[in-house]
C-alpha positions as CSV (number, residue, x, y, z in Angstrom):
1,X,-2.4,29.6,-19.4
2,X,-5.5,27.9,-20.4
3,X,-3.5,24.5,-20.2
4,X,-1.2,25.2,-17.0
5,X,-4.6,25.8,-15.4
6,X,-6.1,22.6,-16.3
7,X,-2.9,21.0,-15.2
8,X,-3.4,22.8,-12.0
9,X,-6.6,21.2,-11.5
10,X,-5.8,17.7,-12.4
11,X,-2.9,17.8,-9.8
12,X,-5.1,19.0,-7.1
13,X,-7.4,16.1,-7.4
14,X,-4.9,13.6,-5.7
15,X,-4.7,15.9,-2.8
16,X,-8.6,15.9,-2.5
17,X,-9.0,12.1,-2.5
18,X,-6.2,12.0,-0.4
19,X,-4.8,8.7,-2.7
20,X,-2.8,6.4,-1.3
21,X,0.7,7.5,-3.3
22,X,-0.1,11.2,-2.2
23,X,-0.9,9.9,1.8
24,X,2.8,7.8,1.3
25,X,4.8,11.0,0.1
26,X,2.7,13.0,3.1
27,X,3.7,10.4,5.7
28,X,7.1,10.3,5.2
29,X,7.6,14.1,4.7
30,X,6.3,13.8,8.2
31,X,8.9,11.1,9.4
32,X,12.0,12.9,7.7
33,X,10.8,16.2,10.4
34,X,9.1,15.7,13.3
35,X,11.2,16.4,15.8
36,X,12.0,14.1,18.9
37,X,12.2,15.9,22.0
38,X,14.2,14.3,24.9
39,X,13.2,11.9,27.3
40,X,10.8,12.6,30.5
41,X,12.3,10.4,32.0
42,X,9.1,8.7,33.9
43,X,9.5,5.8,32.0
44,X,11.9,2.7,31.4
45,X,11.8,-0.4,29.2
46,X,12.4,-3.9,30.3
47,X,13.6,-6.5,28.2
48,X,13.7,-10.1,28.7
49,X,16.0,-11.2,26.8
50,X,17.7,-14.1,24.9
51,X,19.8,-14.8,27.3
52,X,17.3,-14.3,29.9
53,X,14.7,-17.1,28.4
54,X,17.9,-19.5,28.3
55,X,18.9,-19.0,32.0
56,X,15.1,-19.8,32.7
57,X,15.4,-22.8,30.7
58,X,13.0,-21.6,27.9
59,X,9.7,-19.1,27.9
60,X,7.0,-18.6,29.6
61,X,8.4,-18.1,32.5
62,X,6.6,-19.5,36.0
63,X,4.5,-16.8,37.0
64,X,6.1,-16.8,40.7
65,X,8.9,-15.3,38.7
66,X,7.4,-13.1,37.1
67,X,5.8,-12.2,40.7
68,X,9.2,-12.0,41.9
69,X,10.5,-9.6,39.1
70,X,7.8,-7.3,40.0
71,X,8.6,-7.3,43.9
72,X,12.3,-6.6,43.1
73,X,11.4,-3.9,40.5
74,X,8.9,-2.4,43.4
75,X,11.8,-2.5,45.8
76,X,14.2,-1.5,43.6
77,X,12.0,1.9,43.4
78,X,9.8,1.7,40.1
79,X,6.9,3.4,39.9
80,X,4.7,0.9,39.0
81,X,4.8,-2.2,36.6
82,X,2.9,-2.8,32.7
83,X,3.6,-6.2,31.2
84,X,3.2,-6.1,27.9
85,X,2.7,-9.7,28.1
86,X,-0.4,-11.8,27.0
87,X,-1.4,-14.3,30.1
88,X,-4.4,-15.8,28.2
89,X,-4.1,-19.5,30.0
90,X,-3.5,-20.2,34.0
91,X,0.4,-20.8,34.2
92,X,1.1,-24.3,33.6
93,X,3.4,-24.4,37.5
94,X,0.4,-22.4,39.3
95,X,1.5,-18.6,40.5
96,X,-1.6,-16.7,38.7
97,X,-2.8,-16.1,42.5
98,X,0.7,-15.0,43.6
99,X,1.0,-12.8,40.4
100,X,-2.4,-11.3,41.3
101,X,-1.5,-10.2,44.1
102,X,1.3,-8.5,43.7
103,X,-0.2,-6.7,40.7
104,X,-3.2,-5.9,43.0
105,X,-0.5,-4.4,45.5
106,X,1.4,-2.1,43.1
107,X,0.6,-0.1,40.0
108,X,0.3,-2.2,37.6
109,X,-1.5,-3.0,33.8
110,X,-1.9,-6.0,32.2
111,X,-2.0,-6.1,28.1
112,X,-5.4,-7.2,26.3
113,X,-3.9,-7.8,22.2
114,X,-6.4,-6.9,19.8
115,X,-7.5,-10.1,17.9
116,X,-10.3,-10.4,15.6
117,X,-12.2,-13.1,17.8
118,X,-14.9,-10.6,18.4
119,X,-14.7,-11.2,22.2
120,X,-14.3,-8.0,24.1
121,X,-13.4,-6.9,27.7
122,X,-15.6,-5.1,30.3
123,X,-15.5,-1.8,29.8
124,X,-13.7,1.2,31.7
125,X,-15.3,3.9,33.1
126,X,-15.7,6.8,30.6
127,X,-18.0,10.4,30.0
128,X,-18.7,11.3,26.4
129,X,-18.9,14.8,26.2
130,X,-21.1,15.6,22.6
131,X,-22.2,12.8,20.3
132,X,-20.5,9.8,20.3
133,X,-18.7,9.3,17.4
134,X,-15.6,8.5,15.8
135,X,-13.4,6.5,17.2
136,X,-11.7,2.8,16.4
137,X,-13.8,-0.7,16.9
138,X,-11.8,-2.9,18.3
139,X,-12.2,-6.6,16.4
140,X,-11.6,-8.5,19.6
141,X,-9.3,-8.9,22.4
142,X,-7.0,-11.9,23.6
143,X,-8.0,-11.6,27.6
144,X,-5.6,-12.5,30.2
145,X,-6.8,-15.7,32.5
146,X,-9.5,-14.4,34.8
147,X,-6.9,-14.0,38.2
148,X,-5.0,-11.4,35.6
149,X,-7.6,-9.7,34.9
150,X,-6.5,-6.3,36.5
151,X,-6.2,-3.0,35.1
152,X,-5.9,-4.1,31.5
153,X,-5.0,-2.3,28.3
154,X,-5.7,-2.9,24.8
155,X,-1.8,-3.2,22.7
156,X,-3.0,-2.8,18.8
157,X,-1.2,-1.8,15.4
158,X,-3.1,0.0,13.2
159,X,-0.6,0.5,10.4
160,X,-0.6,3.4,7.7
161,X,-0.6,2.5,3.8
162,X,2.6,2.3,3.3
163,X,3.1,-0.4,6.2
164,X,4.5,1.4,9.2
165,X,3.1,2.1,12.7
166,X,3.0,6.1,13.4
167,X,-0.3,7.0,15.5
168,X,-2.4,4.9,18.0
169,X,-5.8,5.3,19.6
170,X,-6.1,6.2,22.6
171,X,-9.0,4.2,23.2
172,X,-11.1,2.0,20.7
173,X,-14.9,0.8,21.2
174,X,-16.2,-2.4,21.9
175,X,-19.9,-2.9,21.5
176,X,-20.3,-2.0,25.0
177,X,-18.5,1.0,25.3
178,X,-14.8,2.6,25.4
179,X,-11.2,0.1,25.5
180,X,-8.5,1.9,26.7
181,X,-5.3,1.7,25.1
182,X,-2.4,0.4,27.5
183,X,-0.7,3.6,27.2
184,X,-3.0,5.4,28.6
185,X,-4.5,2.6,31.2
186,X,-0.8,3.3,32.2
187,X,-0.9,6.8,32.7
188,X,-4.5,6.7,34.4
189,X,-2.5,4.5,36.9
190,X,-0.4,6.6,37.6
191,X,-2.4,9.6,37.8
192,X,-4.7,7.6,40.1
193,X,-7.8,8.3,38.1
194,X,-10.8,6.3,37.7
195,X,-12.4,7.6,34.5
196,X,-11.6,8.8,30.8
197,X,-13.7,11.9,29.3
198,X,-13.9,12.0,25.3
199,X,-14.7,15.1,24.2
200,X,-16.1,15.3,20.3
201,X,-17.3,17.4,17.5
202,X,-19.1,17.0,14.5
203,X,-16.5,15.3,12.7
204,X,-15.7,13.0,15.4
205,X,-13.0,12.7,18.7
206,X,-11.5,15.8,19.2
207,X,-9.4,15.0,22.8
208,X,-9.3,12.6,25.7
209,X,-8.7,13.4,29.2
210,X,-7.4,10.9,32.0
211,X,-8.7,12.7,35.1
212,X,-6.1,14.1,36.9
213,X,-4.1,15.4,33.6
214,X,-3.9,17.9,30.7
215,X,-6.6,16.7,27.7
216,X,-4.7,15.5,25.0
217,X,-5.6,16.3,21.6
218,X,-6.4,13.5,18.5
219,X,-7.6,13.2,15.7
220,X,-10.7,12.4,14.7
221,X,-10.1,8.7,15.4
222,X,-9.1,9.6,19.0
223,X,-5.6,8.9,17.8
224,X,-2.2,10.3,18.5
225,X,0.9,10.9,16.7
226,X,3.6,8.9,18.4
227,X,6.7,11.3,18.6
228,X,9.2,8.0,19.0
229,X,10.9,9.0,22.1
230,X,12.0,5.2,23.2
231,X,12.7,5.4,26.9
232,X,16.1,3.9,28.2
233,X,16.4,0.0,28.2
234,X,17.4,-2.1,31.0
235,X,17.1,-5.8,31.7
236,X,16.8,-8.6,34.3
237,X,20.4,-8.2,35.3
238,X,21.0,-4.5,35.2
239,X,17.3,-3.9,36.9
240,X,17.7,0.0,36.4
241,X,14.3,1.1,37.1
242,X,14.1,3.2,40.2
243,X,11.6,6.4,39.7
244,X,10.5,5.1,36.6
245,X,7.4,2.9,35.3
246,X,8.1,-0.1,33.6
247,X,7.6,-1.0,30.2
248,X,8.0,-5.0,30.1
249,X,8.4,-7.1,27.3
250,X,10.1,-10.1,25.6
251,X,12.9,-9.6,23.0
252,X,14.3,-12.9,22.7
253,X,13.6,-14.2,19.4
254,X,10.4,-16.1,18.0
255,X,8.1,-14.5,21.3
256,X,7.2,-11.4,20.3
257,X,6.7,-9.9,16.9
258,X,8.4,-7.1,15.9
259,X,6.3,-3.9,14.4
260,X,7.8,-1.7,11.4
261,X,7.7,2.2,12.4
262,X,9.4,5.0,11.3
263,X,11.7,4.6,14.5
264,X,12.7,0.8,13.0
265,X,11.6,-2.6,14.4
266,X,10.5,-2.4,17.5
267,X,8.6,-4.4,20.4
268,X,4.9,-3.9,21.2
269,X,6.4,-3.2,24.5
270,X,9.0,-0.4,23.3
271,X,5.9,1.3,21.5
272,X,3.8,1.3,24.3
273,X,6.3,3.4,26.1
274,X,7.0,5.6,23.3
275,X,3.6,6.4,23.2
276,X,3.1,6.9,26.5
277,X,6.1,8.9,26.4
278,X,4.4,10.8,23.9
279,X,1.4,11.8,25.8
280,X,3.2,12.4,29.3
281,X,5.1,15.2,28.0
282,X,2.7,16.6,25.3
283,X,5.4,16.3,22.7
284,X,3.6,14.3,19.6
285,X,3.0,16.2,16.5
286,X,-1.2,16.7,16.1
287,X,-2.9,17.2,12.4
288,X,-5.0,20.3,12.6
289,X,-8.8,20.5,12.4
290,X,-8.8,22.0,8.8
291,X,-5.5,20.4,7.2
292,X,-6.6,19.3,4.4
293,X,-8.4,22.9,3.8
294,X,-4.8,23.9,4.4
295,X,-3.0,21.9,2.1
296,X,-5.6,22.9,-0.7
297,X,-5.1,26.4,-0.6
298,X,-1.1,26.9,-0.1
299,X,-0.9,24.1,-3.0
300,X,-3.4,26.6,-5.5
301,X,-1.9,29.6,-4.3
302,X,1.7,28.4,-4.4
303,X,1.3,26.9,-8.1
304,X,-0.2,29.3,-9.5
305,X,2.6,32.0,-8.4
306,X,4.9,29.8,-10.2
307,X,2.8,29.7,-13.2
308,X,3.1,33.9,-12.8
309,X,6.5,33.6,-12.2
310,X,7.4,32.1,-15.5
311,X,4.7,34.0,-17.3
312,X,6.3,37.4,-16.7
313,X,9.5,37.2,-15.8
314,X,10.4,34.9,-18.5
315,X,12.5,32.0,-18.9
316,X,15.3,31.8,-17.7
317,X,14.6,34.6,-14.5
318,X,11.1,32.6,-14.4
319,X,12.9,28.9,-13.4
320,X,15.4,30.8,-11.0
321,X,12.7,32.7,-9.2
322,X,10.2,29.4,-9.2
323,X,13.4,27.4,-8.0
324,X,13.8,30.0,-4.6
325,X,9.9,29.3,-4.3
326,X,9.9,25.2,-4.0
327,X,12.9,26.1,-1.8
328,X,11.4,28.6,0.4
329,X,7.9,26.2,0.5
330,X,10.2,23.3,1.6
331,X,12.3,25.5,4.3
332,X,8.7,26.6,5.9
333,X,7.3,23.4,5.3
334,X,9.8,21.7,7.3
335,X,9.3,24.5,10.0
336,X,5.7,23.8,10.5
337,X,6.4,20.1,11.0
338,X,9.1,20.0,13.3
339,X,7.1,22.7,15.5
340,X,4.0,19.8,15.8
341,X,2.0,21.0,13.1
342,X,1.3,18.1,10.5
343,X,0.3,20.3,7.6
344,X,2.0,18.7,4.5
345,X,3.9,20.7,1.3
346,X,5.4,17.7,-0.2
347,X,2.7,17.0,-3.0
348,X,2.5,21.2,-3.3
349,X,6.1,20.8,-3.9
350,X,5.7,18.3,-6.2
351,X,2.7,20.0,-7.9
352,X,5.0,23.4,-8.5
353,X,7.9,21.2,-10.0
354,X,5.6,19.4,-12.5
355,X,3.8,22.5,-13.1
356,X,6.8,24.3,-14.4
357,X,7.7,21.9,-16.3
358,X,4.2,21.7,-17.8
359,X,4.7,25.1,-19.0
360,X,8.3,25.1,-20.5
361,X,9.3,21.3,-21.1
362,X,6.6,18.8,-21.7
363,X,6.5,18.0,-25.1
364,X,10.4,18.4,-25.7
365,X,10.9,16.2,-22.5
366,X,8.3,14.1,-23.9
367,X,10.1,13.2,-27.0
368,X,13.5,13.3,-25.1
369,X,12.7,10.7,-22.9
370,X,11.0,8.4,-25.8
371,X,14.6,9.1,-28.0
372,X,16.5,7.8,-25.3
373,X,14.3,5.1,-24.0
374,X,14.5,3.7,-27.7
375,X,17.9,4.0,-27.6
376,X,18.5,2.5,-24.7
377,X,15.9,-0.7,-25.1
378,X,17.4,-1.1,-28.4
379,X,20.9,0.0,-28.9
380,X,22.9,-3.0,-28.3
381,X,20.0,-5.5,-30.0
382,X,19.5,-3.6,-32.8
383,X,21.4,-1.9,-36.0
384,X,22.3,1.7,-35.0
385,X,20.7,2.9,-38.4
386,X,17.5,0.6,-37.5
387,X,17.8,2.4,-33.8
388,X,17.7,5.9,-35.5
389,X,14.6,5.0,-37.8
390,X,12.6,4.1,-34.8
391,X,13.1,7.1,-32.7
392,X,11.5,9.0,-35.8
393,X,9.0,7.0,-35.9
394,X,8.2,5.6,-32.0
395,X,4.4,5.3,-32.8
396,X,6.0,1.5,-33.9
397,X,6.5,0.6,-30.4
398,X,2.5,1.7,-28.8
399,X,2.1,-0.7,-25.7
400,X,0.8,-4.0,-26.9
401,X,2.5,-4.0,-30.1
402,X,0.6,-5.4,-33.5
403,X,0.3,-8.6,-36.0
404,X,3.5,-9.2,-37.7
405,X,4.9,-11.9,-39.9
406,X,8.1,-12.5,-38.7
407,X,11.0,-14.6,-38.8
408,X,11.9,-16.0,-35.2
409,X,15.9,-17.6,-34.0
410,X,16.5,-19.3,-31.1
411,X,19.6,-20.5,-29.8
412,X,20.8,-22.5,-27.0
413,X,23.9,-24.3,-25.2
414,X,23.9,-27.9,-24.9
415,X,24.8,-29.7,-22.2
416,X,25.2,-26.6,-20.0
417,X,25.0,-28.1,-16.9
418,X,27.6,-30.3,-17.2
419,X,29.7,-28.1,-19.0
420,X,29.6,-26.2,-15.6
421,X,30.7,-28.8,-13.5
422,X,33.8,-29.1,-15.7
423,X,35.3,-25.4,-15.3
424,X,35.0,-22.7,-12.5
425,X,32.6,-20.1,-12.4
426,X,34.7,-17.6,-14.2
427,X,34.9,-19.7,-17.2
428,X,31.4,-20.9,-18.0
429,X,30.6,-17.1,-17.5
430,X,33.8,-16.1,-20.3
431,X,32.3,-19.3,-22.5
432,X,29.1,-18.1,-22.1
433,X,29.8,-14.5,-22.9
434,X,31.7,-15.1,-25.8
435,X,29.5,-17.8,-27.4
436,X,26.3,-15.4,-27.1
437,X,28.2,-12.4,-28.2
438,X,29.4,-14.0,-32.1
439,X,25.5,-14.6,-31.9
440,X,24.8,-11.1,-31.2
441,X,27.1,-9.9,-33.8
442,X,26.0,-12.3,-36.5
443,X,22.3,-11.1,-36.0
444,X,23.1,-7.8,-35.9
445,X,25.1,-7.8,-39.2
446,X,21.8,-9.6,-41.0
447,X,19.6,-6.2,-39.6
448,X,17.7,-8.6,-36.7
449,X,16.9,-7.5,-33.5
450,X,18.1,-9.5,-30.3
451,X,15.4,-9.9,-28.6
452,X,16.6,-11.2,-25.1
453,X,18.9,-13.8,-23.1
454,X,17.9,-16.1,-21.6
455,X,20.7,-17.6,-19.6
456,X,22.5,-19.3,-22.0
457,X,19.8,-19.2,-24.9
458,X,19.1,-16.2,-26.9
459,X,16.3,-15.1,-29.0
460,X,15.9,-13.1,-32.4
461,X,13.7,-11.2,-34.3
462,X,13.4,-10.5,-38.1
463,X,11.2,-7.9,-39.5
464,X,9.8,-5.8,-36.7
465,X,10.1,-3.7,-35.1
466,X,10.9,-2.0,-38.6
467,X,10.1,-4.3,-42.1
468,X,13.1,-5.9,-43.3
469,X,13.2,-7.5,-47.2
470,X,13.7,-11.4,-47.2
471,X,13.7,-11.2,-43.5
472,X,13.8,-15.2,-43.7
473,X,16.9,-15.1,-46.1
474,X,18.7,-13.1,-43.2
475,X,17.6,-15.2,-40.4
476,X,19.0,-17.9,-42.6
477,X,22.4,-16.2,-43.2
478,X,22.4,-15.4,-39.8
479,X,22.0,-19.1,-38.6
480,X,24.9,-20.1,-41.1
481,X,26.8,-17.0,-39.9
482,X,26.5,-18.4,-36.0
483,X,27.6,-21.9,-37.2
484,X,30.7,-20.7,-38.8
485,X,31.6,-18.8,-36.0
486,X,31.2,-21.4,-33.3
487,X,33.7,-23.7,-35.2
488,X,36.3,-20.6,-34.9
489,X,35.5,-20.1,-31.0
490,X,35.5,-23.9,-30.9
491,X,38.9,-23.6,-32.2
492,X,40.0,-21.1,-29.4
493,X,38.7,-22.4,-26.6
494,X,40.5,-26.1,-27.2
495,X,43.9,-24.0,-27.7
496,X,42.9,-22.4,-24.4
497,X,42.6,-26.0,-23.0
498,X,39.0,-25.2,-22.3
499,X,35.6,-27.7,-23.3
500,X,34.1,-26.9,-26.8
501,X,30.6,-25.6,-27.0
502,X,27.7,-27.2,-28.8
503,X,24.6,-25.2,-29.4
504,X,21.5,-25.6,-31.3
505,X,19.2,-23.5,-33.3
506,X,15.8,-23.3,-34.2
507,X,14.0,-20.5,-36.5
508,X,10.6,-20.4,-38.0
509,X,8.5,-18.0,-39.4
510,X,4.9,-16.7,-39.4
511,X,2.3,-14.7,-37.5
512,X,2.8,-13.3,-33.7
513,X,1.5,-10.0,-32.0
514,X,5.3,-8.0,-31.7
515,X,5.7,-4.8,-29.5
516,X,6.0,-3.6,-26.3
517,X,4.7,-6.1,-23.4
518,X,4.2,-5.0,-19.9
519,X,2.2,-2.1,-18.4
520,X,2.6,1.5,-19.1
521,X,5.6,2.1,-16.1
522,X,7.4,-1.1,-17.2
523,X,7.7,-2.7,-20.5
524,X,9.9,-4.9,-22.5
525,X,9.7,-5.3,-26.3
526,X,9.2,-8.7,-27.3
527,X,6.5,-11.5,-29.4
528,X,4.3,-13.9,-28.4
529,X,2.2,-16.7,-30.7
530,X,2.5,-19.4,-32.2
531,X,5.6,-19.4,-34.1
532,X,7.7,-18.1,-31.5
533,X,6.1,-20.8,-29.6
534,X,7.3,-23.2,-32.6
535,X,11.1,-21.5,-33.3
536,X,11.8,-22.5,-29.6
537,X,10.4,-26.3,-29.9
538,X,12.6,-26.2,-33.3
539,X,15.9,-25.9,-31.5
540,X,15.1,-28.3,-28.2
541,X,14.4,-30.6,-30.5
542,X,17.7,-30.2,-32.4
543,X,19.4,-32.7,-30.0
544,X,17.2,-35.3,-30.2
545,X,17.1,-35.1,-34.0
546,X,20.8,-35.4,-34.4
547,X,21.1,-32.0,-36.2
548,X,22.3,-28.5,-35.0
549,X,20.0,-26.3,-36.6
550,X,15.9,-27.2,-37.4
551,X,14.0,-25.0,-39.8
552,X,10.2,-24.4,-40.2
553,X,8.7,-24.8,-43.7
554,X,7.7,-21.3,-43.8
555,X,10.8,-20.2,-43.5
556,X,12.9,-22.8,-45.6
557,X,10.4,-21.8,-48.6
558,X,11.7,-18.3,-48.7
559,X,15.3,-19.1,-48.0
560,X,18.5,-19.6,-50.4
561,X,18.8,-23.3,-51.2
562,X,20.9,-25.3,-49.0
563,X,18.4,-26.4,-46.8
564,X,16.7,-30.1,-47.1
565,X,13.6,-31.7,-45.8
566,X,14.2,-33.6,-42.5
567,X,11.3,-35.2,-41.2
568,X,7.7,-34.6,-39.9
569,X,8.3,-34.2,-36.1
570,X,6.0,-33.7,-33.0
571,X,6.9,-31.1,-30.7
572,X,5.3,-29.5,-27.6
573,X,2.0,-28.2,-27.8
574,X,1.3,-29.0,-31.5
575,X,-1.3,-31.5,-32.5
576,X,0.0,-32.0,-35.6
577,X,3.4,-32.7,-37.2
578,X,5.6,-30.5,-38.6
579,X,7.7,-30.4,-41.5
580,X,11.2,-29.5,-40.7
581,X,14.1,-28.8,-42.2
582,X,17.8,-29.0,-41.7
583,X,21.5,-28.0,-43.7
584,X,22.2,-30.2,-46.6
């Protein structure tokens, strides 16, 4: 009990830091069952589109058009007009003046993007009711030309850790005072308002009001959940707008970036009118004052009835009874979200699951899962009695392995590239399969360990990760072994009417750190040093030296005779020369 409990404590200290792999696994728990209510129906979304942009002979469009677009919109019986549009030069054919007007003439907002040039807007009209705190300071805004100036609203994306776009503030401060967001400028429009009340507590924003409407609830921040309700879509053509404000934007490609949110890819334009979808109608999810509070106590009480559970009702009746509990906690958790109330039971959930198995499997899951991790690193490089002695003894294969002296084989196909060029894909892959699998077998047979491919070239290891007695006489026998086996395959693939394979091999012993390389999720064994380092210069430099196979002195002084001095070489990264060796 004494151990469950600590484990209980351990797992609750994620939750209180709120980390960011716990705040990933909350956010999506969100997006998987919030609910999206249906349209209001206040609001449409206009696209200019590719085709659009080519009709007009390219973008930006003259601002007379866009002046136009608006007056048939207007007539066509929209409610008023945002363009989601950044107008931060005069238009290169005039029409700022025409565009002005009309935007002075009808509803309409113009879009300030946040930019971190640390130049700010004037400031709306807004009443702080408390201390003013909290909220989001804006890094700078890309203003519209001075004529376009006119009911503007700040478009930002403030994106969660895990890279997607799921609540928005509703304003954000500039060192003057408030920035509303374009959402709501929109909604003040249409409201006809002429002011914003913030309303705090001691932990920051607690609601904003347009005048005219309902407050709307934040967080802290003064930000709101966006519940994703994208209104209907129309276009320059279809001009399907009447009753509705407008939401417009460009979709044709390379004019406006796209932003990643639990909804998909979509336009700054398309978010501005789900959010202000979101607000209209009161449907976005809110995270209550004491959440976290929340969270902390269903996750100790909940855990904690599962570590009852399997206390006294035993085993088997203790996993059924804490497998209806994680269900039942998912069920209600689900509940609570898709009514609007972000309280999150996915890391509770994921605390009772690891709790239980805390209690009944940990150290025979433990070993389970280092048996068959051994297995499968090493089954099909290793001998399956060499595989067997290792998962008795894993403490051979600790993260960042140890010293070793060590016999090292490489091998490699000459003249692959043109080999490739000769035959179709299918048969360099069969050539290539079959040439690196009489290698496998030949190093297998002489108790080494295959220690990777690398396209066509293949590396081994002799004596780790287990000792192995005249590890250089087998990594000998094991070169002579490949040699004699190519000449077979050889053989075959000329009575196949196929190209003959050369290869080269290079082996050398001495010192290198072996084990397990990586970090603690992900890992390969392997060996690095100097005579790996040498093994591999050994067989590039076979070609050059006329031979097939080059040995280091280290290892022709402890191998069977049959091997003969060759010459003193250079190779890569070695000051000095080398004494080599090759078949007699």
């Amino acid at each position: 009990m004494k151990k469950l409990s600590i484990t209980t404590l351990v797992l609750l200290v994620p939750l209180l830091l709120q980390c960011t792999p716990v705040e990933m696994i909350k956010l999506r728990w969100f997006d998987a069952f919030v609910s999206v209510p249906e349209e209001s129906g206040n609001f449409v979304v206009m696209n200019i589109t590719e085709e659009d942009v080519e009709r007009q002979m390219g973008w930006p469009f003259p601002r007379t058009e866009l002046a136009n677009l608006q007056e048939q919109m207007m007539e066509k019986g929209a409610l008023g007009v945002g363009w989601v549009i950044s107008f931060p030069q005069p238009g290169r054919w005039g029409g700022d003046k025409l565009l002005a007007l009309v935007g002075n003439n009808s509803p309409t907002v113009f879009a300030m993007f946040e930019s971190p040039n640390r130049e700010y807007p004037k400031t709306t009209g807004t009443v702080v009711m408390g201390e003013d705190i909290g909220g989001y300071m804006a890094s700078g805004t890309i203003q519209n030309t001075p004529k376009l100036q006119i009911n503007e609203g700040i478009v930002s994306a403030r994106l969660d850790v895990d890279g997607l776009l799921r609540r928005m503030p509703l304003l954000m401060r500039s060192p003057d005072g408030w920035i509303p967001s374009f959402g709501v400028q929109s909604l003040k429009m249409l409201a006809g308002g002429d002011s914003y009340i913030i309303k705090t507590n001691d932990s920051g924003i607690e609601s904003v009001r347009i005048q005219g409407l309902p407050p709307v609830n934040t967080d802290t921040m003064g930000r709101q959940w966006v519940s994703w309700v994208v209104p209907r879509e129309t276009n320059m053509t279809e001009m399907d707008v009447a009753g509705r404000f407008v939401f417009v934007g460009v979709t044709a490609k390379g004019v406006m970036p796209q932003v990643s949110t639990p909804a998909g890819l979509l336009y700054p334009h398309q978010i501005q009118a789900a959010f202000t979808e979101s607000l209209i109608n009161s449907s976005a999810p809110t995270i209550p004052e004491f959440a976290l509070l929340i969270e902390m106590a269903v996750f100790v009480a909940l855990v904690s009835i599962i570590f009852a559970l399997i206390t006294y009702l035993g085993i088997s009746v203790g996993i059924g009874a804490a497998a209806i509990l994680v269900l039942l906690t998912a069920t209600l958790g689900a509940f609570v979200v898709s009514s609007g109330h972000l309280i999150d039971v996915s890391y509770t959930i994921i605390g009772q699951i690891l709790a239980a198995s805390v209690a009944f499997y940990f150290r025979f899951r433990e070993q389970w899962r280092l048996r068959l991790q051994i297995k499968k690193q090493f089954e099909n490089y290793m001998d399956p009695r060499q595989v067997a002695r290792l998962q008795k003894n894993p403490e051979l294969l600790r993260l960042g392995g140890a010293r070793t002296y060590a016999t090292f084989l490489f091998t490699d196909m000459r003249g692959f590239t043109a080999l490739s060029e000769k035959v179709t894909p299918e048969e360099i892959t069969d050539i290539m399969n079959r040439c690196l699998t009489i290698q496998t077998e030949a190093v297998l047979a002489n108790e080494g360990m295959v220690d990777k491919f690398i396209g066509d070239a293949m590396m081994a290891i002799w004596n780790a990760p287990l000792p192995i007695d005249n590890h250089e006489q087998k990594a000998m026998k094991a070169a002579a072994d490949i040699e004699k086996s190519m000449v077979n395959l050889n053989a075959e693939l000329k009575a196949e009417g196929l190209p003959t394979v050369q290869i080269g091999i290079g082996v050398n012993t001495g010192d290198a750190i072996v084990g397990n390389m990586g970090s603690k999720q992900r890992f390969d064994y392997s060996a690095i040093g100097d005579a790996v380092n040498v093994a591999a210069r050994l067989e590039s430099n076979t070609k050059e030296q006329g031979v097939d196979i080059l040995v280091g002195s280290n290892t022709a002084n402890a191998a069977p005779d049959g091997l003969t001095f060759h010459q003193h070489i250079s190779v890569k990264g070695k000051e000095e020369r080398l004494s080599v060796y090759t078949w007699a």
